[in-house]
C-alpha positions as CSV (number, residue, x, y, z in Angstrom):
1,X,-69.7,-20.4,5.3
2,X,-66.6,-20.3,3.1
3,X,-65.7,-17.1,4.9
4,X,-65.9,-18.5,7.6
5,X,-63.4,-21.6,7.5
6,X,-60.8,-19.3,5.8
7,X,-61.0,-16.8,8.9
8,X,-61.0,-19.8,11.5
9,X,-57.8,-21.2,9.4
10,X,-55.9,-17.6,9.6
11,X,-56.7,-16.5,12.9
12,X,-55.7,-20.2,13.9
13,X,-52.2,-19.1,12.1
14,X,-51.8,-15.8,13.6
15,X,-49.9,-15.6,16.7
16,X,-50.9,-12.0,18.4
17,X,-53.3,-12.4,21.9
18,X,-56.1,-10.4,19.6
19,X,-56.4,-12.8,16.9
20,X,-56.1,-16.0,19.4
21,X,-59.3,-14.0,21.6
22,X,-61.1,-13.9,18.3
23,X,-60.4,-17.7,17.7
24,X,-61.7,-18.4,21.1
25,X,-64.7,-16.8,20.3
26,X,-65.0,-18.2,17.1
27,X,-64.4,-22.4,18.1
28,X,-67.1,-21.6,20.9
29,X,-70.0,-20.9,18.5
30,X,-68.6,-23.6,15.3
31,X,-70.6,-26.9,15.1
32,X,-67.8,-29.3,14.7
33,X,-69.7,-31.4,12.7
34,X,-68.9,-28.2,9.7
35,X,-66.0,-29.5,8.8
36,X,-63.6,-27.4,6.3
37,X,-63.0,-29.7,3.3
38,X,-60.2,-26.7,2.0
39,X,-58.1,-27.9,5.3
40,X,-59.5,-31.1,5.5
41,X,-60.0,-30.6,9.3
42,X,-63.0,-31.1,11.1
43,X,-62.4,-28.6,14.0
44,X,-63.5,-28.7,17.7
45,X,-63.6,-25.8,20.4
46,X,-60.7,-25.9,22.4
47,X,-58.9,-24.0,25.4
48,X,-55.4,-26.2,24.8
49,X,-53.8,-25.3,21.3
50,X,-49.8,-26.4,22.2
51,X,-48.5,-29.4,23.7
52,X,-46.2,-29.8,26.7
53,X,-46.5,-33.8,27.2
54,X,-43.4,-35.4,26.0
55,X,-44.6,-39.1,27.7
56,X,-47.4,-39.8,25.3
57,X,-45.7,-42.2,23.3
58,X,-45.1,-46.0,24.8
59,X,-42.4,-47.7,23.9
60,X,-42.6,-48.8,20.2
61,X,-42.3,-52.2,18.8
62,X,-42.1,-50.6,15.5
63,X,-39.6,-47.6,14.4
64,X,-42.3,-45.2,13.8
65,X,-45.6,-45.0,15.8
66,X,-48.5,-43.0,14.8
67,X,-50.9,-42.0,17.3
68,X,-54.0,-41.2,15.1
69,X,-57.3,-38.7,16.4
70,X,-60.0,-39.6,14.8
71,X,-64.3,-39.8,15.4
72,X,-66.8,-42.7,13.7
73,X,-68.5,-39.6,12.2
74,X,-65.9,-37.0,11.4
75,X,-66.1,-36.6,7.0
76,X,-62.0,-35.8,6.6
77,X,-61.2,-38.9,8.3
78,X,-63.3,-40.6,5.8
79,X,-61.6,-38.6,3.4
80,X,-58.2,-40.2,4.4
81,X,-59.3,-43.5,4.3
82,X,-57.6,-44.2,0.7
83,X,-54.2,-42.5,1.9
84,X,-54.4,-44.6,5.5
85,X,-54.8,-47.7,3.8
86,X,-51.8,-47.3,1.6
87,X,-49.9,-46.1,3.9
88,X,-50.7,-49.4,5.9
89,X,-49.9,-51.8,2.9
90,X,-46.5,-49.7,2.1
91,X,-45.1,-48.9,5.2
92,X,-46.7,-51.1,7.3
93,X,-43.5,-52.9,8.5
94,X,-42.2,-49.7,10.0
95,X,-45.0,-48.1,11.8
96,X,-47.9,-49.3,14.4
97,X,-51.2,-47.0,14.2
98,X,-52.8,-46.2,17.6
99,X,-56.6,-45.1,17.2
100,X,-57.6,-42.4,20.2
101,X,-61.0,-41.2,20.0
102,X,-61.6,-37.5,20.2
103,X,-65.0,-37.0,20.8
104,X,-66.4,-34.7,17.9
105,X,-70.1,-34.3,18.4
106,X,-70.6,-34.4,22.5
107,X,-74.2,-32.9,21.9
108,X,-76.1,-30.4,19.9
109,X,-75.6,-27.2,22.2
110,X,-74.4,-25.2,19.2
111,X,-75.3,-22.0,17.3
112,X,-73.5,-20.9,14.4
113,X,-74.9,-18.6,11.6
114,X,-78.3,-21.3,11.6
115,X,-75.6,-24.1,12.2
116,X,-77.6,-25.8,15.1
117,X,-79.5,-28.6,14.4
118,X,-78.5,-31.8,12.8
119,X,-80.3,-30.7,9.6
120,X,-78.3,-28.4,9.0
121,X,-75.5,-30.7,8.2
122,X,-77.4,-32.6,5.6
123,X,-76.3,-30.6,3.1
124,X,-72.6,-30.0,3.8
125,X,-72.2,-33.7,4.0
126,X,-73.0,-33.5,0.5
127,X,-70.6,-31.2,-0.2
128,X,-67.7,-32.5,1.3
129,X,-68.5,-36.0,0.4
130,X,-68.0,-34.3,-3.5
131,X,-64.7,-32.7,-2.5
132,X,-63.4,-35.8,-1.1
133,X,-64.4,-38.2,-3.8
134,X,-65.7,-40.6,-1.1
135,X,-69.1,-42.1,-0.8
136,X,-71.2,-39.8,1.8
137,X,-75.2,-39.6,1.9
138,X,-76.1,-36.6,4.2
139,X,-79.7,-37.4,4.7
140,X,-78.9,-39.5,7.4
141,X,-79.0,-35.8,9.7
142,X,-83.0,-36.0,7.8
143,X,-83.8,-39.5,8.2
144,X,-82.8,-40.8,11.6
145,X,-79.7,-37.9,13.1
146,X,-77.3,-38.7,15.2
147,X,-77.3,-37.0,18.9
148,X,-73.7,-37.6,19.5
149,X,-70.3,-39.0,18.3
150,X,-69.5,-40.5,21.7
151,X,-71.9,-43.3,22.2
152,X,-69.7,-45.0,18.9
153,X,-66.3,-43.7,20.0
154,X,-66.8,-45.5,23.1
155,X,-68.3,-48.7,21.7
156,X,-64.4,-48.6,19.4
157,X,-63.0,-48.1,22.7
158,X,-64.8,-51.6,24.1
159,X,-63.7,-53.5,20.5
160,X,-60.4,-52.2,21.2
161,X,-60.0,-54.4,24.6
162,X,-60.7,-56.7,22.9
163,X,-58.5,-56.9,19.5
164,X,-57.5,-54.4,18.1
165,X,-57.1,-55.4,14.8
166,X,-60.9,-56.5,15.0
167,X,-61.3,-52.8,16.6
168,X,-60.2,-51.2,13.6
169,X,-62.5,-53.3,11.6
170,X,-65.4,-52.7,13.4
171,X,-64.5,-48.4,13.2
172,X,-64.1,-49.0,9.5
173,X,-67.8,-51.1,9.6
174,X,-69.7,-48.3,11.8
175,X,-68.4,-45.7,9.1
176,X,-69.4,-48.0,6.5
177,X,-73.1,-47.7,8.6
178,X,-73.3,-43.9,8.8
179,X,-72.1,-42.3,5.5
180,X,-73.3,-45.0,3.0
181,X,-75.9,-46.8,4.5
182,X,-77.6,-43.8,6.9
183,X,-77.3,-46.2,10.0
184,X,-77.9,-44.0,13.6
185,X,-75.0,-46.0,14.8
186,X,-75.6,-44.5,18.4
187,X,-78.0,-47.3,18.3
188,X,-76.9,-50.5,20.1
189,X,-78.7,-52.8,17.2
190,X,-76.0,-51.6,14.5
191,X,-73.1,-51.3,16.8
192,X,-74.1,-55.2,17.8
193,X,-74.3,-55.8,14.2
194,X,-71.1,-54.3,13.2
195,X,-69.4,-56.2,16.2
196,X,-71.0,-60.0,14.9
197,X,-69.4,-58.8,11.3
198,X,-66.1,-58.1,12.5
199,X,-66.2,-61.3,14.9
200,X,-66.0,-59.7,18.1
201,X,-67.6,-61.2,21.5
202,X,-71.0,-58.8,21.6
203,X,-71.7,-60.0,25.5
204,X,-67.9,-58.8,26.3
205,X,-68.7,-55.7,24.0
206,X,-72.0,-54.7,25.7
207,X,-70.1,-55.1,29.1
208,X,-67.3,-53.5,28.1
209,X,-69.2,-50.6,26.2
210,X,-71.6,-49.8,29.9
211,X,-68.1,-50.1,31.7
212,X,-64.6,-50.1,31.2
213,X,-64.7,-48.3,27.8
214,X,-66.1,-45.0,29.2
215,X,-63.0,-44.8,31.1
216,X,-60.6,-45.4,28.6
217,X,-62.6,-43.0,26.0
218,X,-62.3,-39.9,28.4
219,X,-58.8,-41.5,28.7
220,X,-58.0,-40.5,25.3
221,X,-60.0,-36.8,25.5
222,X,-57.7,-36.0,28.4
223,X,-54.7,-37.1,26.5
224,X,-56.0,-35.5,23.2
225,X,-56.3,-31.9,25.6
226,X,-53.1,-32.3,26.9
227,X,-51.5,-32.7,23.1
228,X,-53.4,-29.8,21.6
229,X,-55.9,-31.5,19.4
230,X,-58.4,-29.2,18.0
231,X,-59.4,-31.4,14.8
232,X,-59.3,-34.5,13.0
233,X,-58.2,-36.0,11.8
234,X,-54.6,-35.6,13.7
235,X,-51.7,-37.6,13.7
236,X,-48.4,-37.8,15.2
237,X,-45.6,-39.4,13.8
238,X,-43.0,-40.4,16.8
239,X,-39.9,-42.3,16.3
240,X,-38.2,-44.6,19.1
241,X,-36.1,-41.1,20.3
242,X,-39.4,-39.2,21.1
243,X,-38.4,-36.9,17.5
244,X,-42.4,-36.3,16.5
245,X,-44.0,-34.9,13.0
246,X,-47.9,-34.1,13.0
247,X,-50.0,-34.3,10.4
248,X,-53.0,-32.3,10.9
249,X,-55.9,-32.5,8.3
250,X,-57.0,-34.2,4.9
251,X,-53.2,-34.4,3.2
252,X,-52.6,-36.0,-0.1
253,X,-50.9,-39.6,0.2
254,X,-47.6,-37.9,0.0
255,X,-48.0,-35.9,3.1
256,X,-48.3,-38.6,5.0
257,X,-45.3,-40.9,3.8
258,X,-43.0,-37.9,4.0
259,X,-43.7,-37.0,7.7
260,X,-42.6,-40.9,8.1
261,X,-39.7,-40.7,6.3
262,X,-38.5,-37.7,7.6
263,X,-38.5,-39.4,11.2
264,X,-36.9,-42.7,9.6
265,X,-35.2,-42.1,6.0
266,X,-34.3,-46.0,5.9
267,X,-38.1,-46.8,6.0
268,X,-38.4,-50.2,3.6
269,X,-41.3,-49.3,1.0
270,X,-42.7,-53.1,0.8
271,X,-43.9,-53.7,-3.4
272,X,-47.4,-54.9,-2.4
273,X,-50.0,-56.9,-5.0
274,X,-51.5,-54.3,-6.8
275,X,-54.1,-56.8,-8.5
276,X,-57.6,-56.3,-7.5
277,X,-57.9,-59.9,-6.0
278,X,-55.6,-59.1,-3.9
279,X,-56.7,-55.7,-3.0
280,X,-60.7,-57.0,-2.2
281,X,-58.9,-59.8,-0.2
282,X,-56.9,-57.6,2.1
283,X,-60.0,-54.9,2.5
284,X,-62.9,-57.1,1.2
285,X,-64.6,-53.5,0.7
286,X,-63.2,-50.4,-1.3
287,X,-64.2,-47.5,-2.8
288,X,-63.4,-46.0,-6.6
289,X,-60.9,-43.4,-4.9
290,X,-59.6,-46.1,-2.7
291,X,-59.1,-48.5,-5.7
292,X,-57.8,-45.6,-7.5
293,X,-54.8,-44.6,-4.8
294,X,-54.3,-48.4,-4.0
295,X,-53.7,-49.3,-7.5
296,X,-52.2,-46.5,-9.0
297,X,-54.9,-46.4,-12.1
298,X,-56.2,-42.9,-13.3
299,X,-59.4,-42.0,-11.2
300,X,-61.5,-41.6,-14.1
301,X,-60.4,-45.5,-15.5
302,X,-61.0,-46.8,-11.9
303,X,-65.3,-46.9,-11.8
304,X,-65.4,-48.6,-15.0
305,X,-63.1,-51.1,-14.1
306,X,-65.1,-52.1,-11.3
307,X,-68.3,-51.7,-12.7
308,X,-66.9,-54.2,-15.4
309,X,-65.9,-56.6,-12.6
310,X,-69.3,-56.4,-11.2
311,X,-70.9,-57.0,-14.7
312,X,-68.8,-60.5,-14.3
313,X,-70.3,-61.3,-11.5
314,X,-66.8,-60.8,-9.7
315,X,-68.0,-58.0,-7.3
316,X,-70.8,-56.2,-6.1
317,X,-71.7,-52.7,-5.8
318,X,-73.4,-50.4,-3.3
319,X,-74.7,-47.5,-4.7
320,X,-75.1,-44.2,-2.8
321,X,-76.8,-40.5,-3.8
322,X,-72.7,-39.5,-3.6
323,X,-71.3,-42.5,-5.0
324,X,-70.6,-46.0,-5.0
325,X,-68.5,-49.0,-3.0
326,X,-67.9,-52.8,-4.0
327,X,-66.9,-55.7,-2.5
328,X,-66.3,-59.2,-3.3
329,X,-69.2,-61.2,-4.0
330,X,-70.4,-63.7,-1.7
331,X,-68.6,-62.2,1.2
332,X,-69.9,-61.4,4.0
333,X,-68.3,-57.9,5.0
């Protein structure tokens, strides 16, 4: 399977008409679900690979917007979850975030080298939740699998007319669901319960969720064609002049920061509180990795730290096959 990412990454390189044929061929018969942690993309088929739409982008209220593809259940974009949320605390004054959904997992009609049944992913998710130092347990796809990726996108799609802030919440909460706690959140009961934690209006979010949020989700597939996305996660980086920088994949932190400065080299870095009060305050759950990037300590320093804090009855910790998250104690998210 290896092999098989490092072909699909060159021949996505390659420019001549044989090598894009073979691509075709290839994204056809690739689960998406596969994702390559080596690129950090988890890759959909595609017919649109180069972007002509110069109008994406509304008007900003920031200097840089980022519109950010994503999916509840694609692993890189959990991977970037630590760089996302420092990028938020450090820049957060100069760039707005716009979430699209870009439907990953439409169904299970795939076949690829015994890729085509939801046990099959089991295992990678175990993989890739290693590479990415981030809490995944893959026996969700043995326990209770996951028919699609869209009945979640479009339930973020009915948080978002709502609030958007409580949107993002609720995508982080549904994540939270699948890859620690092995939640089939293309069941209404969790995506009700993950809208109650968040504080959203569940009759609005059932209504909106059987209505209005269908459109708005194929809304963002048709943009997403249009633009050329063929993984996630993607995100492009446009300043108020229409000047735009993507970045496509799991990138280190820096990645991420440069493609904003680059766009606007007078962006203010805001000194945030690096304590862990203030950290568990701000995102009232984080991971060892996330701690790790937020704070700046070593990796291998960070797990005892918290595991002291939980000994002091300060936090408490969730424990997974792959790893761990904590959160303040006595909270309720």
């Amino acid at each position: 399977m290896r092999i098989t990412y490092l072909i699909l990454i060159t021949l996505f390189t390659i420019g001549n008409t044989s090598c894009q044929a073979q691509t075709k061929k290839k994204m056809e018969n690739k689960n998406p679900l596969m994702c390559d942690p080596e690129s950090g993309i988890c890759e959909v088929p595609t017919n649109k690979t180069n972007s002509t739409n110069s109008n994406f982008v509304k008007a900003n209220k920031k200097p840089v917007k980022i519109i950010y593809y994503t999916d509840p259940i694609c692993s890189s974009c959990w991977g970037i979850e630590p760089q996302l949320r420092k990028l938020k605390l450090e820049y957060g004054d100069n760039i707005e975030v716009e979430y699209k959904m870009g439907g990953l997992l439409p169904d299970w009609s795939y076949n690829s080298g015994g890729i085509s049944k939801p046990s099959d992913v089991a295992h990678h998710w175990d993989e890739v939740s290693v590479y990415y130092d981030m809490p995944i347990d893959g026996d969700i796809w043995l326990e209770d699998p996951l028919h699609s990726s869209y009945p979640p996108s479009i339930s973020f799609k009915a948080a978002q007319i709502q609030d958007n802030e409580k949107a993002i919440l609720f995508l982080r909460e549904i994540r939270e669901m699948v890859f620690l706690q092995k939640k089939n959140i293309t069941k209404w009961e969790h995506l009700e319960l993950a809208g109650k934690k968040v504080g959203l209006d569940i009759i609005k979010l059932k209504a909106d969720y059987e209505g209005k949020a269908k459109e708005l989700f194929e809304e963002d597939l048709k943009l997403g064609r249009e633009l050329g996305v063929r993984g996630f996660p993607t995100m492009f980086f446009t300043d108020t002049t229409g000047n735009k920088e993507m970045v496509y994949g799991s990138k280190p932190y820096e990645t991420f920061e440069n493609a904003l400065i680059k766009l606007y080299p007078t962006a203010t870095k805001t000194a945030y509180d690096k304590t862990w009060t203030s950290l568990f305050s701000i995102y009232h759950l984080l991971t060892s990795k996330e701690f790790s990037v937020l704070t700046g300590k070593p990796r291998n320093e960070c797990e005892k730290y918290l595991d002291d804090l939980t000994t002091k009855g300060k936090l408490e910790k969730q424990t997974t096959k792959n790893g761990a998250i904590w959160r303040l104690k006595n909270t309720s998210r």
